[in-house]
C-alpha positions in Angstrom: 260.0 153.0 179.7 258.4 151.4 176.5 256.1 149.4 178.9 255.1 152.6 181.0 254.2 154.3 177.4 252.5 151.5 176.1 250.5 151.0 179.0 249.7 154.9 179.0 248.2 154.5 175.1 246.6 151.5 175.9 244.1 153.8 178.8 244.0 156.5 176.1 242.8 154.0 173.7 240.2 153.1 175.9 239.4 156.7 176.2 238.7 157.1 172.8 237.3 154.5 172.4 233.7 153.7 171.7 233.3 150.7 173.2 235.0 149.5 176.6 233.0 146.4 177.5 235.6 143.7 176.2 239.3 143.8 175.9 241.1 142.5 172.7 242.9 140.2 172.7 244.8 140.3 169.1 248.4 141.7 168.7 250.3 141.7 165.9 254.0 141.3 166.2 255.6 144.1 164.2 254.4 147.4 163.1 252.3 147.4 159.0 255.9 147.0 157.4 255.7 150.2 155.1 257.1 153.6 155.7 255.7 156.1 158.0 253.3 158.8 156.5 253.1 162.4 157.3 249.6 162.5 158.9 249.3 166.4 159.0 250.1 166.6 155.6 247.5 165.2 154.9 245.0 166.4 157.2 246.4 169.3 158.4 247.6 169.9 161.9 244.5 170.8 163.2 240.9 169.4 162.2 237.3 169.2 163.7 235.6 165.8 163.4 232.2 165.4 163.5 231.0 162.0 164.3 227.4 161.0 164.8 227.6 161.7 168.3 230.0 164.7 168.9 232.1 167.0 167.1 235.8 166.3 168.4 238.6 169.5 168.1 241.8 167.1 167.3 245.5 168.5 166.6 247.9 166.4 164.7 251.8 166.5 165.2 253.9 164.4 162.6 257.7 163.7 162.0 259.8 161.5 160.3 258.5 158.3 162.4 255.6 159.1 164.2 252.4 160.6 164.5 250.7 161.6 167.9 246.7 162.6 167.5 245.9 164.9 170.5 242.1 165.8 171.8 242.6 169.7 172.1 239.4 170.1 174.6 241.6 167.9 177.5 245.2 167.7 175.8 245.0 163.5 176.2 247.0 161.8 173.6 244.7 159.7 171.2 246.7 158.1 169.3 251.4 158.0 169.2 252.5 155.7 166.2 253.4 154.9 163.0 251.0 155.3 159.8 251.2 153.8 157.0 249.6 153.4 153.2 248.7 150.4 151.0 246.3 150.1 148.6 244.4 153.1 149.7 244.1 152.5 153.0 245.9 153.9 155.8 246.7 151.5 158.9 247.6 152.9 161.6 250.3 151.0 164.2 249.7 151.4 167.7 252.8 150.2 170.2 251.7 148.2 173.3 255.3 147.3 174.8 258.3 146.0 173.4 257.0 142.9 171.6 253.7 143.8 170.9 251.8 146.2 168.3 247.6 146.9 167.5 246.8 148.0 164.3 243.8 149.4 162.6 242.5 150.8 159.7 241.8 154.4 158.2 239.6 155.8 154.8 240.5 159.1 153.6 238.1 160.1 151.0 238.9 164.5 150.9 236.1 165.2 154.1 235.3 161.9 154.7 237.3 160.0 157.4 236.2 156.1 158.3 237.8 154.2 161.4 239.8 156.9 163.1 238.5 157.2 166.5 237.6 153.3 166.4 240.9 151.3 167.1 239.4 149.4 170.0 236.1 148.0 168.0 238.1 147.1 164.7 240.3 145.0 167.0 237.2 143.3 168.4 236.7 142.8 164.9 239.9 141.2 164.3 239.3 138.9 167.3 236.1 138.0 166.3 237.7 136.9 162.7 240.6 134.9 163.9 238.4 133.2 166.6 236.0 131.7 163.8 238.7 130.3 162.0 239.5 133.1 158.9 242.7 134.1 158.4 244.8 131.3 159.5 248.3 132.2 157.7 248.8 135.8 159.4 248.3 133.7 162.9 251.4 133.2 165.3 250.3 131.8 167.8 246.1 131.5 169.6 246.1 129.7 173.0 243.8 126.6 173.6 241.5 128.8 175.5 241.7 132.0 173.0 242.6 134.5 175.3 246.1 135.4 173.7 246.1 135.7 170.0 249.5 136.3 167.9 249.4 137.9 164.6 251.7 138.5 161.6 251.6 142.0 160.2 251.6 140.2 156.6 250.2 143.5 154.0 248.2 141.9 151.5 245.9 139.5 153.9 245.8 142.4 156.3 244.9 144.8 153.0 241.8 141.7 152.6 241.2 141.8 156.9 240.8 145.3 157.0 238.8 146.0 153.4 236.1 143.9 154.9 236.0 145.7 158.3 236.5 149.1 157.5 233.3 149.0 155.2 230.9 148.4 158.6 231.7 151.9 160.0 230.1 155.3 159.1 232.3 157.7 157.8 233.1 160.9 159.9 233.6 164.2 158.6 235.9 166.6 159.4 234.3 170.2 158.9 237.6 172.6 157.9 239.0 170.4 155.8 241.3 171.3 153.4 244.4 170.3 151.4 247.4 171.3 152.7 249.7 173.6 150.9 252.0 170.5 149.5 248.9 168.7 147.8 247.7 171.6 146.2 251.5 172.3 145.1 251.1 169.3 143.4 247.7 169.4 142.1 248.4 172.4 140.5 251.4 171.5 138.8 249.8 168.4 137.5 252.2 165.8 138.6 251.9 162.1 139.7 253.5 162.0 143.5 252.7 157.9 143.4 253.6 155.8 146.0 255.5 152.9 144.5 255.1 150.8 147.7 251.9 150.8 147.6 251.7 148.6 144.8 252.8 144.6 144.2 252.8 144.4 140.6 253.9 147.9 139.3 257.5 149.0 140.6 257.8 152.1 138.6 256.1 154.6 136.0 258.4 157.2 133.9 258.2 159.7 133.4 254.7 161.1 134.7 254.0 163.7 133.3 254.9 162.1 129.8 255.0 163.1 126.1 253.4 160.1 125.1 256.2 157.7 125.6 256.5 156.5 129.4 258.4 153.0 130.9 256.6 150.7 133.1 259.2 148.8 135.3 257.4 145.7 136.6 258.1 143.6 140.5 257.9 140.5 138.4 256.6 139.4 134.9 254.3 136.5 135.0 251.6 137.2 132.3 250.8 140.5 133.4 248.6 142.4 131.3 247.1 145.9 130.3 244.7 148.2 129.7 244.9 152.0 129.4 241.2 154.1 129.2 240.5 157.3 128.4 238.5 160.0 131.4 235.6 158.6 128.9 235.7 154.7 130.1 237.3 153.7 126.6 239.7 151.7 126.4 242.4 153.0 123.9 245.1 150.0 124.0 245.9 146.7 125.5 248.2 143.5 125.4 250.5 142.1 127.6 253.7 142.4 129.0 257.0 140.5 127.8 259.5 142.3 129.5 260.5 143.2 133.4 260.8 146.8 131.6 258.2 147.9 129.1 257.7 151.3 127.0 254.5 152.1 125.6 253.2 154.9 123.3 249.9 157.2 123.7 251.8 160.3 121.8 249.1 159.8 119.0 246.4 160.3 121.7 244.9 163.8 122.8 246.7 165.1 125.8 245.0 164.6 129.3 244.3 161.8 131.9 244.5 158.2 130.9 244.1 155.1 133.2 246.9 152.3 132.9 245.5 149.1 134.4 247.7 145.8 135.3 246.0 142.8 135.8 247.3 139.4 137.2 245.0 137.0 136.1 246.6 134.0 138.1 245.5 136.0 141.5 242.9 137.8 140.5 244.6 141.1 141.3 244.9 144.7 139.6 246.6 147.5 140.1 246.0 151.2 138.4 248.1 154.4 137.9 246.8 157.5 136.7 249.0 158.7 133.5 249.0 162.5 132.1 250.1 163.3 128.7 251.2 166.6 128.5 253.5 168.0 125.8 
């Protein structure tokens, strides 16, 4: 049955699709390993995307575990997987058979939507990466000849793949946008919904909303350290970390939006978390 399914995506794929002259040739063995995200949360169940060729009436269906993107004007299935977030981008797992996954990548930025109707041409991309010799950990196995390439759904050199790609297409728009009832819930009760998983330095940040005193619970401690700025750019305090758990104090600054920063020097990486003081 999975077969018969996957092999049903795989010609809806093609469908949608904007280029069909070469097949792919990359699969990844697993799923992105985060959690699945509620797609029409999001998006909302029903959008119109306009793309530089065609405007395209899409309705979304999301549960616990899946997401299916139908094309309302035929009722073909466009896309039946998982979708996940890290890092700000959302990848988007695709199920071929048993054994077997694609995956691509997806910008949000409020109207502006970047890779979703091109899952066949990122994964020429990917081919065309692995092939010249990048990316050499995340790879399983590549034949002699290059016709079967293996991949390891591994988040941060994916997060690296796919930041490269995703910045060659042109955004699409989707024309009755608007935030669903939940985001604006939280919007306008100005609280922090963060997605912990996201991150690899930060594990937690409490509580947010804050009164000036919040805890920053830390993955791991290896000469982490920090900044917090103002909405203004200025930076208001810094140091480092000594502890897996750390409190710090901005109750003698105004209340508002301040931007905690986390750096790893060692691999170059840093993570930020928007803090509101509020009391």
């Amino acid at each position: 049955m999975k077969k018969i399914i996957g092999i049903f995506l795989l010609s809806m794929l093609i469908v949608f699709s904007s280029c069909d002259e070469i097949i792919p040739i990359s699969t990844f063995n697993s799923s992105f390993p985060k959690k699945n995200k509620n797609l029409a949360d999001i998006l909302g169940t029903e959008i119109k995307l306009k793309t530089s060729n065609d405007t395209i009436d899409l309705k979304i269906i999301s549960t616990k575990n899946i997401n299916i993107i139908i094309d309302k004007d035929n009722n073909d299935t466009l896309f039946m997987g998982k979708v996940s977030l890290y890092k700000g981008i959302y990848y988007f797992s695709q199920q071929l058979n048993d054994t077997s996954f694609w995956i691509y990548s997806v910008k949000i930025n409020d109207n502006l939507i970047t890779g979703l109707n091109t899952c066949w041409s990122q994964i020429i991309d990917v081919d065309n990466e692995i092939i010249s010799g990048k990316y050499k950990n995340i790879v399983r196995y590549k034949s002699p000849d290059t016709t079967i390439i293996r991949l390891r759904a591994e988040m941060q050199t994916l997060h690296k793949l796919f930041s490269s790609i995703i910045n060659d297409y042109t955004p699409d728009t989707i024309i009755n946008f608007k935030k669903s009832t939940k985001i604006q819930s939280e919007i306008k009760k100005q609280e922090i919904n963060t997605d912990y998983e996201e991150y690899v330095l930060i594990s937690k940040v409490y509580p947010n909303p804050t009164n000036g005193i919040f805890t920053i619970e830390l993955q791991n401690n290896n000469g982490l350290e920090y900044e917090i700025y103002n909405l203004n750019g200025s930076c208001i305090m810094k140091g480092k970390f000594l502890e897996i758990k750390n409190q710090i104090d901005i109750s003698s600054n105004k209340n508002g939006i301040y931007i905690l920063k986390i750096k790893n020097s060692e691999i170059n990486h840093t993570e930020t978390l928007k803090i509101i003081k509020n009391n």
